[in-house]
VOVEX-647754 format. One record per residue (C-alpha): x, y negated, z; residue in one letter. Coordinates in steps of 0.2 Angstrom, whole numbers, plus 5000, padded with zeros to 4 digits. Each point is the difference from the previous one (the first is absolute). Layout:
<recs>
+------+------+------+------+
!   c1 !   c2 !   c3 ! code !
+------+------+------+------+
!    X !    Y !    Z !    a !
...
+------+------+------+------+
</recs>
This chain:
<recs>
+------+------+------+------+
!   c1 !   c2 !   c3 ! code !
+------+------+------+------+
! 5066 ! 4358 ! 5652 !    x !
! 5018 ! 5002 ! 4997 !    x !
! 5006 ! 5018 ! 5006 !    x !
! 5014 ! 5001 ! 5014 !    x !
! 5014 ! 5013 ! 4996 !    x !
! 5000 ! 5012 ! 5017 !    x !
! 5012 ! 5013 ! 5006 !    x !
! 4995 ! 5015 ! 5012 !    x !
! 5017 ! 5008 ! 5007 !    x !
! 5000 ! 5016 ! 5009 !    x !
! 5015 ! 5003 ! 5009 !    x !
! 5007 ! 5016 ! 5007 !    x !
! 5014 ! 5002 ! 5012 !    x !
! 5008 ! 5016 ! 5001 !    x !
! 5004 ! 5008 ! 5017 !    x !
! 5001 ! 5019 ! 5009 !    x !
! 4982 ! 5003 ! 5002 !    x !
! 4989 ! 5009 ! 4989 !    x !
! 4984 ! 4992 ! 4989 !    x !
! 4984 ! 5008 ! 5002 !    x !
! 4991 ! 5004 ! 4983 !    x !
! 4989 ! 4986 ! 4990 !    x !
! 4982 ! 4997 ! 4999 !    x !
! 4990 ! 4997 ! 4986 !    x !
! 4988 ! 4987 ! 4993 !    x !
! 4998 ! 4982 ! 5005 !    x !
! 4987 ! 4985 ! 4994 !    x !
! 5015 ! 4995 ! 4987 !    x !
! 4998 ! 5012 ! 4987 !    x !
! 5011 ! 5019 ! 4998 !    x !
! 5017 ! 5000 ! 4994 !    x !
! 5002 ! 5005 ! 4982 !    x !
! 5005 ! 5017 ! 4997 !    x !
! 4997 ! 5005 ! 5017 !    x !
! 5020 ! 4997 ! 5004 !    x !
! 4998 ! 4982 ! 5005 !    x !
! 5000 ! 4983 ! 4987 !    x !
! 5009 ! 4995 ! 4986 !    x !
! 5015 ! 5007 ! 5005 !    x !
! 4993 ! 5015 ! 5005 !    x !
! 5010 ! 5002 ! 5019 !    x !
! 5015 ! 5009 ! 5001 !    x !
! 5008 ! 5015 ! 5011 !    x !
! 5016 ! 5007 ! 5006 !    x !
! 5008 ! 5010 ! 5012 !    x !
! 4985 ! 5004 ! 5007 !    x !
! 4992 ! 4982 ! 5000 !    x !
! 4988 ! 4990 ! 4991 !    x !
! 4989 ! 4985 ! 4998 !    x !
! 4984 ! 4997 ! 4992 !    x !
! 4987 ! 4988 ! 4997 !    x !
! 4982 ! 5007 ! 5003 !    x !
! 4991 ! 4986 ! 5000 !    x !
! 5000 ! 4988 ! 4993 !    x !
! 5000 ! 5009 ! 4984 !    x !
! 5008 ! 4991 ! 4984 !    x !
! 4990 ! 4988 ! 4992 !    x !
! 4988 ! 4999 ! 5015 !    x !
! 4989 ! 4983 ! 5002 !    x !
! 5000 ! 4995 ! 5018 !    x !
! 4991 ! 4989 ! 5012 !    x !
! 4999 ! 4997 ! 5018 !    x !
! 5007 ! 5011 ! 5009 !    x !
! 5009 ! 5015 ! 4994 !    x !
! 5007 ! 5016 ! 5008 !    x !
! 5017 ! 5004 ! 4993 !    x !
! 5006 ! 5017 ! 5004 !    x !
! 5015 ! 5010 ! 4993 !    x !
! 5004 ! 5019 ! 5001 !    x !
! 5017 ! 5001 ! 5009 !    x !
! 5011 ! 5014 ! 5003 !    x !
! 5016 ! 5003 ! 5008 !    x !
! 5013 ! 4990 ! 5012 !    x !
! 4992 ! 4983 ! 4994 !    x !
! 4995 ! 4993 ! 5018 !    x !
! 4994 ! 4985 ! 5002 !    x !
! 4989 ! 4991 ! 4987 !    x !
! 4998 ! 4981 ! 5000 !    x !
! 4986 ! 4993 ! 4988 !    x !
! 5002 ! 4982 ! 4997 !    x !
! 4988 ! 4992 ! 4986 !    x !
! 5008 ! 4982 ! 4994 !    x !
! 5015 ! 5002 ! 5009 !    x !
! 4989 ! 5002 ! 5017 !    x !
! 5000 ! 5013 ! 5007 !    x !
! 4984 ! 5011 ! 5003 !    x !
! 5002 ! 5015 ! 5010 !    x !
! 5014 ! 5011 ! 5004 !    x !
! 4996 ! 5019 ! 5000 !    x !
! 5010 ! 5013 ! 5009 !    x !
! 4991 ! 5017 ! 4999 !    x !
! 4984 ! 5005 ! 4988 !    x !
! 4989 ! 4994 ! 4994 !    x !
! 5011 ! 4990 ! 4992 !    x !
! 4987 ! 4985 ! 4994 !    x !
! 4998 ! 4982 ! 5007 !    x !
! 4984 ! 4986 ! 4994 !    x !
! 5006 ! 4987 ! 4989 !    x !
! 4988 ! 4983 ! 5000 !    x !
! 5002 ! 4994 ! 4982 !    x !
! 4994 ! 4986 ! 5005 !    x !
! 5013 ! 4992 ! 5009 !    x !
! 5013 ! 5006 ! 4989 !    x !
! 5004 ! 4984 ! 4993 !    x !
! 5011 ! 4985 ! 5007 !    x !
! 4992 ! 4982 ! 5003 !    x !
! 5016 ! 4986 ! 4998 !    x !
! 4989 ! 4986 ! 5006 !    x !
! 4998 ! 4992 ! 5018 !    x !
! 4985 ! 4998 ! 5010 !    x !
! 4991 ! 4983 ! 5002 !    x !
! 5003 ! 4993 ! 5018 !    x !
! 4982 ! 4995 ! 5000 !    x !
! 4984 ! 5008 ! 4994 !    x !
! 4992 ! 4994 ! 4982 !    x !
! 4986 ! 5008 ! 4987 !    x !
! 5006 ! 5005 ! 4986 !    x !
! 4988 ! 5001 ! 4983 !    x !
! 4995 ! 4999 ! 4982 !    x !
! 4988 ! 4988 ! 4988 !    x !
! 4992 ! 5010 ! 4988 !    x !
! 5000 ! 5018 ! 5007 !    x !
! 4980 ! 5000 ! 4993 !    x !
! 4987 ! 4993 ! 4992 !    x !
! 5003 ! 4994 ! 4981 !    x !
! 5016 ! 5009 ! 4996 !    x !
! 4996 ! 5016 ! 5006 !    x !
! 5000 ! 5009 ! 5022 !    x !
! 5015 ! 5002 ! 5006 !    x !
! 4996 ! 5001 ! 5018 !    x !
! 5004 ! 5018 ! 5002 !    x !
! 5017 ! 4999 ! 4994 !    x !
! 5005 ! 4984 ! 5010 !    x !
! 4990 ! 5002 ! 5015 !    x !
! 5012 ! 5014 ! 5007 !    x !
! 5013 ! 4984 ! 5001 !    x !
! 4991 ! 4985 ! 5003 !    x !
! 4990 ! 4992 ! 5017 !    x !
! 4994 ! 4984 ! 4989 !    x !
! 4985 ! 5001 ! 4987 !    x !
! 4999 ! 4985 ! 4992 !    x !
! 4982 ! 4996 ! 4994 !    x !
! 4998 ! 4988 ! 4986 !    x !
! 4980 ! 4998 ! 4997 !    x !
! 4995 ! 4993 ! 4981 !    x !
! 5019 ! 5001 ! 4996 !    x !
! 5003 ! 5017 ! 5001 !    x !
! 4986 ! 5007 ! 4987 !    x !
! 4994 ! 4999 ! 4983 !    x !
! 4994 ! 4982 ! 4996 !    x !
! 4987 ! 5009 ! 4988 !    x !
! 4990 ! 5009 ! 5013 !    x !
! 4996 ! 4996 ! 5017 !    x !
! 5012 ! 5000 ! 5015 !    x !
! 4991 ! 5000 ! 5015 !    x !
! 4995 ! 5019 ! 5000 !    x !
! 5019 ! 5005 ! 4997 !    x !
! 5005 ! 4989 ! 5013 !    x !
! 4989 ! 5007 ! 5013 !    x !
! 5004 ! 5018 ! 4998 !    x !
! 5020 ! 4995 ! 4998 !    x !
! 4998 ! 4993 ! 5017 !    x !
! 4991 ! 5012 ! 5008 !    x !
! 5014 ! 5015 ! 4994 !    x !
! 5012 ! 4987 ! 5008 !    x !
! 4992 ! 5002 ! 5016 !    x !
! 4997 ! 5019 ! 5000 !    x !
! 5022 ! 5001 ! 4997 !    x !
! 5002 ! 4988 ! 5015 !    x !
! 5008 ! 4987 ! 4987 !    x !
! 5004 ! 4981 ! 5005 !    x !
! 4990 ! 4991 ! 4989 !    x !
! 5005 ! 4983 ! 4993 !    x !
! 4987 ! 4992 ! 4995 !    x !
! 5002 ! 4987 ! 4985 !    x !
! 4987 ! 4990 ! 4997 !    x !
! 5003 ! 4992 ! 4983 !    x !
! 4989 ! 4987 ! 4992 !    x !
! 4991 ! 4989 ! 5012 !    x !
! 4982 ! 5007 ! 4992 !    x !
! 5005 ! 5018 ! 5006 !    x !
! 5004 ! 4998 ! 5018 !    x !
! 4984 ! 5001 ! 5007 !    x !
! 4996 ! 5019 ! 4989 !    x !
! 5016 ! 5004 ! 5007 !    x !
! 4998 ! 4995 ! 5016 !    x !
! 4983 ! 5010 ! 5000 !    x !
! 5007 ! 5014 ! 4993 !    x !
! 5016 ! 5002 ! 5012 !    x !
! 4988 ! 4997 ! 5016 !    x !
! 4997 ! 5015 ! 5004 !    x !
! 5020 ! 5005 ! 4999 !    x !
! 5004 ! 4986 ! 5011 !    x !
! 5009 ! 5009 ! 5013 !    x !
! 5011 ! 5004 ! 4985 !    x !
! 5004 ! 4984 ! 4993 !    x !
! 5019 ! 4995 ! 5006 !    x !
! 5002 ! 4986 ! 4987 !    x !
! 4990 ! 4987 ! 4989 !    x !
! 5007 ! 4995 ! 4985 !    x !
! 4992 ! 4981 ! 4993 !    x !
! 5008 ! 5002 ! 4983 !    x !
! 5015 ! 5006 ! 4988 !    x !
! 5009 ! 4987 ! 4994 !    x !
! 4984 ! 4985 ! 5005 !    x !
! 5003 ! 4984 ! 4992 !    x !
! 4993 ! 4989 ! 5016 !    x !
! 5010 ! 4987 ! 5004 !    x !
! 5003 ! 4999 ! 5023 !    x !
! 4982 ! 4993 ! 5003 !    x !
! 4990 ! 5011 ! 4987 !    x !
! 5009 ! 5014 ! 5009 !    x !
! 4995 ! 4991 ! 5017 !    x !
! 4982 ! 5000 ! 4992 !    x !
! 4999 ! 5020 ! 4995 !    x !
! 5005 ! 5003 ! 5016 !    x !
! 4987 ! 4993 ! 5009 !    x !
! 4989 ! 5007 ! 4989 !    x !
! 5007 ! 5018 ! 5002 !    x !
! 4997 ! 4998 ! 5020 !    x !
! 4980 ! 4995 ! 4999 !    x !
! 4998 ! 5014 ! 4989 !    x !
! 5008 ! 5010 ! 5012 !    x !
! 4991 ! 4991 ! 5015 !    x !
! 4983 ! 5002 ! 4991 !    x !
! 5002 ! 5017 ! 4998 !    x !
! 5006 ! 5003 ! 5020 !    x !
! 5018 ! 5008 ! 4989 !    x !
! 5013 ! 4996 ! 5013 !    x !
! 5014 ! 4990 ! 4992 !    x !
! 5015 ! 5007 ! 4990 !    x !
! 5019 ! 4995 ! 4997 !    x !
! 4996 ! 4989 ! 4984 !    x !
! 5013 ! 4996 ! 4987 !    x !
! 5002 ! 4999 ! 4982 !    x !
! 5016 ! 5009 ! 4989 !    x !
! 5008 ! 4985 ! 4989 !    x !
! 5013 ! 4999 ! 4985 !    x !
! 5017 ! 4994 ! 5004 !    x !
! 4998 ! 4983 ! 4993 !    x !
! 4985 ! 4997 ! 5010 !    x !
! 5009 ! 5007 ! 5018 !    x !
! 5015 ! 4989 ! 4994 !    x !
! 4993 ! 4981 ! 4994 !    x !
! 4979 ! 5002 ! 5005 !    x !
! 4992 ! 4997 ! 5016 !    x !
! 4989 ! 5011 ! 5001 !    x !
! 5010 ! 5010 ! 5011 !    x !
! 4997 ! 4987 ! 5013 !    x !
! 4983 ! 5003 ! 5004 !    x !
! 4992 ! 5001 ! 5014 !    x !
! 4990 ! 5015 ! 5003 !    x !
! 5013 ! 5013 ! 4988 !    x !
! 5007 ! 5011 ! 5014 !    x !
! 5012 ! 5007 ! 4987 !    x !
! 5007 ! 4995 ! 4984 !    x !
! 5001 ! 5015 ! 4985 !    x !
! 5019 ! 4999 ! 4990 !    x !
! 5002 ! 5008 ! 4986 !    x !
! 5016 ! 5008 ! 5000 !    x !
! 5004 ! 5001 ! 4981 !    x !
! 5016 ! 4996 ! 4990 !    x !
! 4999 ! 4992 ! 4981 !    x !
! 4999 ! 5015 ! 4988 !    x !
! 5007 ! 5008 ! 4990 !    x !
! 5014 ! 4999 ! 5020 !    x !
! 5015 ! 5003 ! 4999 !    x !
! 5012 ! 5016 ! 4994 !    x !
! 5006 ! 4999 ! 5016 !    x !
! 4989 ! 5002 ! 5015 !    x !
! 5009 ! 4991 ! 5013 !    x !
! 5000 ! 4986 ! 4990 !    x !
! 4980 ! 5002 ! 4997 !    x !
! 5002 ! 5002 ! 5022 !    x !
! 5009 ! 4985 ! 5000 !    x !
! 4987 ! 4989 ! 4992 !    x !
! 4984 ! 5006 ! 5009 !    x !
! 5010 ! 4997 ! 5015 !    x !
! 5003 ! 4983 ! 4995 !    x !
! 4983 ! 4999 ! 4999 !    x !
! 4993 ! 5006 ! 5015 !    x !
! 5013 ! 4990 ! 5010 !    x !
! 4992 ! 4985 ! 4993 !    x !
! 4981 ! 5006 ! 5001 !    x !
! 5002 ! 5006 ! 5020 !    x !
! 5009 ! 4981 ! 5002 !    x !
! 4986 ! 4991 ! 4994 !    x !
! 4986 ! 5011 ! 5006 !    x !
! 4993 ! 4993 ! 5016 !    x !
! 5008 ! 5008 ! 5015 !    x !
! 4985 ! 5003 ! 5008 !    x !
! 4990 ! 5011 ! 4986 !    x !
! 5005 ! 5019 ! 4995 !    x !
! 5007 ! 5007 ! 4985 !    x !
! 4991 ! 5011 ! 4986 !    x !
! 5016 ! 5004 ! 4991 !    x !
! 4993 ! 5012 ! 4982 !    x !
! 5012 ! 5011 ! 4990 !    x !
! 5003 ! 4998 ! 4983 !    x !
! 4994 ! 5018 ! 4996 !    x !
! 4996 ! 4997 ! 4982 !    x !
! 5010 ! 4997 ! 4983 !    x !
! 4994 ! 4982 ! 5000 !    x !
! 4987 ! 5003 ! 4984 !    x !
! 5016 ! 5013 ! 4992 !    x !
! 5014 ! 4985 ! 5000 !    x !
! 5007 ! 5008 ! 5010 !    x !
! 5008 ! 5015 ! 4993 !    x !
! 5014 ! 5009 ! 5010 !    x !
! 4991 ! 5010 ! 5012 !    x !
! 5016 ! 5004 ! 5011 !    x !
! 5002 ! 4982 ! 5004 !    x !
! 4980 ! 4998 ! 5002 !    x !
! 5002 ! 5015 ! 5011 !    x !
! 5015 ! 4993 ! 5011 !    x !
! 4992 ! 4986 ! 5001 !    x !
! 4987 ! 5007 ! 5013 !    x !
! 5012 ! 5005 ! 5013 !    x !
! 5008 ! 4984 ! 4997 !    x !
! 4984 ! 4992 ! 5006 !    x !
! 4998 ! 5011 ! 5013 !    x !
! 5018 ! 4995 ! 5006 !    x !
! 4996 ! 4981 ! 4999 !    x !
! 4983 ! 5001 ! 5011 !    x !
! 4999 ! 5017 ! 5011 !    x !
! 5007 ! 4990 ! 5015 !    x !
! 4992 ! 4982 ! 4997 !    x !
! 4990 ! 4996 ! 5016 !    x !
! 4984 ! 4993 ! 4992 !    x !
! 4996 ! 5014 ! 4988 !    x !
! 4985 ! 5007 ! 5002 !    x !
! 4997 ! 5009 ! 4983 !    x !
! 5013 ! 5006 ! 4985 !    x !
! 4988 ! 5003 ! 4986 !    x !
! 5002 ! 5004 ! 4983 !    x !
! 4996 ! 4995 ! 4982 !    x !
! 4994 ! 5011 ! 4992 !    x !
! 4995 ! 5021 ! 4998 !    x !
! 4987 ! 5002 ! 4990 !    x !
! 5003 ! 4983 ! 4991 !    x !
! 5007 ! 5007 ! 4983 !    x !
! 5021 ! 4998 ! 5002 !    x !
! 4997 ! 5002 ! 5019 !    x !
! 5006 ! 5012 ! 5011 !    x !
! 4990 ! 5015 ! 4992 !    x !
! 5008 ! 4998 ! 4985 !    x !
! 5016 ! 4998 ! 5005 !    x !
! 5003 ! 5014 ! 5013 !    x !
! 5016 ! 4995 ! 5006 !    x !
! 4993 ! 4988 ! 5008 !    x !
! 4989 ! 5009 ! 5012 !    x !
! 5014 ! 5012 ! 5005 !    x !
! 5009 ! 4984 ! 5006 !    x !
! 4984 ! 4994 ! 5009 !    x !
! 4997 ! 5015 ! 5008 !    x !
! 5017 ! 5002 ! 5008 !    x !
! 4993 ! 4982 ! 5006 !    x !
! 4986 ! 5007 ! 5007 !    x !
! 5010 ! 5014 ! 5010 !    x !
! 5008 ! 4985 ! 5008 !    x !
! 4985 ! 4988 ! 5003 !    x !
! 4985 ! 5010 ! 5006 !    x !
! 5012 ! 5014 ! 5010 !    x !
! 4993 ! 5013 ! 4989 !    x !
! 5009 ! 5016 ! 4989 !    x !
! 4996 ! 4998 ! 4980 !    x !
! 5004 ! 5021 ! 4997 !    x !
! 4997 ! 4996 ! 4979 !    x !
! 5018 ! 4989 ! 5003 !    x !
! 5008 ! 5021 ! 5000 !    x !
! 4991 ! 5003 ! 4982 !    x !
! 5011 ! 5006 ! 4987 !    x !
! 5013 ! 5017 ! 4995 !    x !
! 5010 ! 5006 ! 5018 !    x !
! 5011 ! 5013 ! 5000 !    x !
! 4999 ! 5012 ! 5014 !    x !
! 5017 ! 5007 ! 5003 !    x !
! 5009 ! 5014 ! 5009 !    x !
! 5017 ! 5002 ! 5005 !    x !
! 5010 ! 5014 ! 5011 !    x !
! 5019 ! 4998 ! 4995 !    x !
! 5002 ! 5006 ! 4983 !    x !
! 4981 ! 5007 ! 4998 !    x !
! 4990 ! 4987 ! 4994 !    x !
! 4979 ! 5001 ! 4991 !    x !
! 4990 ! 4983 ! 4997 !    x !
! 4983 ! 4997 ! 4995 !    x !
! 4995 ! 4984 ! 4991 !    x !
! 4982 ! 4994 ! 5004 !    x !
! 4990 ! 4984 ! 4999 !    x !
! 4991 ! 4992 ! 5014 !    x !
! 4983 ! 4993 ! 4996 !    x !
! 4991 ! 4992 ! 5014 !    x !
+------+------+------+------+
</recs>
């Protein structure tokens, strides 16, 4: 994940009364040399400033106690972490808590509707991800046979990924691939039901409006046959097909899957790469029955490594983001690819945009957002000590 410059700023006003002595220690780590950080404090006429903790160098995570050792007229003391402010101190001990968490700044709007956000690919064949992405993401998407090995048996895997989906409380949408696996999967999801928001027919499926029409029907007596109670059903489909087929037209698909990609290698400039997706998913939601939801998924991969300049790919994402987080038939905003090799996991630049997203869309606080070098600082006139740390949550 990219790593987010950060700036702690302890500011001293100076005033008639008298500062109480400092205290010592803190869960940030001493100060070198015992006099404060890297610039090792300061005194004069009978005043100083010092950093106690955290100590130079320190690696830091949650929340940290900053304390300084003050003496003399300083008065009041205002601690402010990111250009907030955190505490203001007016007699000893002269400490205040800083959340490293939150010390980060989130540019992007909320969604004026609630969505589920996740990734294809966080485990099976390329490796488990889950633990990395499940701290922000609701949405687990289960692909069956698709998703492991072709050279060893998939069922086993698949039952055990679903089940750990369960157990984190994920949304689980359920892709049911070839027409031979629905019933395995369907058997093998039962007992997750209660879990299942979404059922996915295919990726990218071939049928023409009545084979779709056909699948369909056969997707609900499996469900009927096995008492499952029925699930929004839809299937994800190229641009080409959303544009000229009529597949989309079917009845029975309650939402229609848009990939949201732009040609690779895009363009140098990302608003023109913006420009065309929008062109794109103008068009798509135009033709797209009014009556059927959207599944709208991220182009969160290098498109097979044509696409090379991950600063575009990057902007890219919130550029989707933008295009969609207010569209009123979007029920999901998923993403291709992590694990998938030139997917999110190899390209961390990626994530840290999706989980400023996430921040956004589920309501929630992403503390590793904070990671990277901060600098704690304190200031009283002309005394001065700083401490430079890195936050690591």
């Amino acid at each position: 994940m990219r790593l987010r410059l950060l700036s702690v700023a302890v500011l001293l006003s100076a005033c008639s009364d008298d500062g109480g002595g400092g205290v010592a220690g803190g869960t940030g780590g001493v100060a070198s040399g015992g006099a404060g950080g890297s610039s090792g404090g300061g005194g004069t006429g009978g005043k100083s400033v010092s950093i106690v903790s955290p100590g130079e160098g320190a690696t830091v995570s949650g929340s940290v106690s900053i304390e300084l050792a003050v003496s003399g007229n300083v008065g009041s003391v205002t601690v402010s972490a990111q250009g907030k402010t955190v505490c203001t101190l007016s007699a000893a001990p002269w400490k205040c808590t800083w959340d490293t968490g939150t010390a980060h700044d989130n540019p992007l709007a909320a969604p004026d509707h609630a969505f589920d956000f996740g990734y294809y690919f966080v485990d099976g064949k390329y490796g488990d991800h889950r633990s990395t992405v499940d701290v922000y993401t609701n949405l687990y998407l289960g692909l069956g046979s698709s998703a492991y090995d072709s050279s060893a048996p998939w069922a086993a895997p698949f039952t055990t990924s679903l089940a750990q989906a369960s157990a984190s409380k994920r949304k689980i949408f359920l892709s049911l691939g070839a027409p031979d696996d629905v019933g395995a999967i369907l058997d093998i999801a039962a007992p997750h039901w209660s879990d299942v928001a979404y059922l996915e027919l295919a990726d990218e499926p071939p049928w023409t409006q009545a084979e779709t029409e056909s699948v369909v029907a056969n997707v609900l007596a499996g469900l009927s046959s096995r008492g499952l109670a029925p699930r929004p059903i839809g299937a994800v489909y190229t641009q080409n097909q959303v544009l000229t087929g009529d597949a989309i037209f079917a009845s029975g698909l309650d939402w229609i899957g848009l990939e949201a990609y732009v040609a690779p290698p895009g363009d140098a400039s990302p608003d023109v790469n913006a420009k065309n997706l929008e062109t794109f998913l103008t068009a798509a939601k135009a033709r797209v029955p009014a009556d059927k939801k959207l599944v709208v998924v991220m182009q969160a991969y290098d498109r097979n490594g044509q696409w090379t300049n991950e600063a575009t790919l990057a902007k890219l994402q919130t550029a989707t983001y933008e295009l969609v987080r207010d569209e009123p038939r979007l029920l999901a905003l998923t993403m291709f690819a992590y694990g998938r090799p030139g997917g999110t996991h190899d390209h961390p630049s990626l994530g840290h945009e999706h989980q400023l997203m996430a921040e956004r869309i589920l309501g929630i606080n992403v503390p590793a957002l904070s990671n990277g070098p901060a600098t704690v600082s304190a200031v009283a006139g002309s005394l001065s000590d700083q401490a430079n740390v890195t936050i690591a949550n």
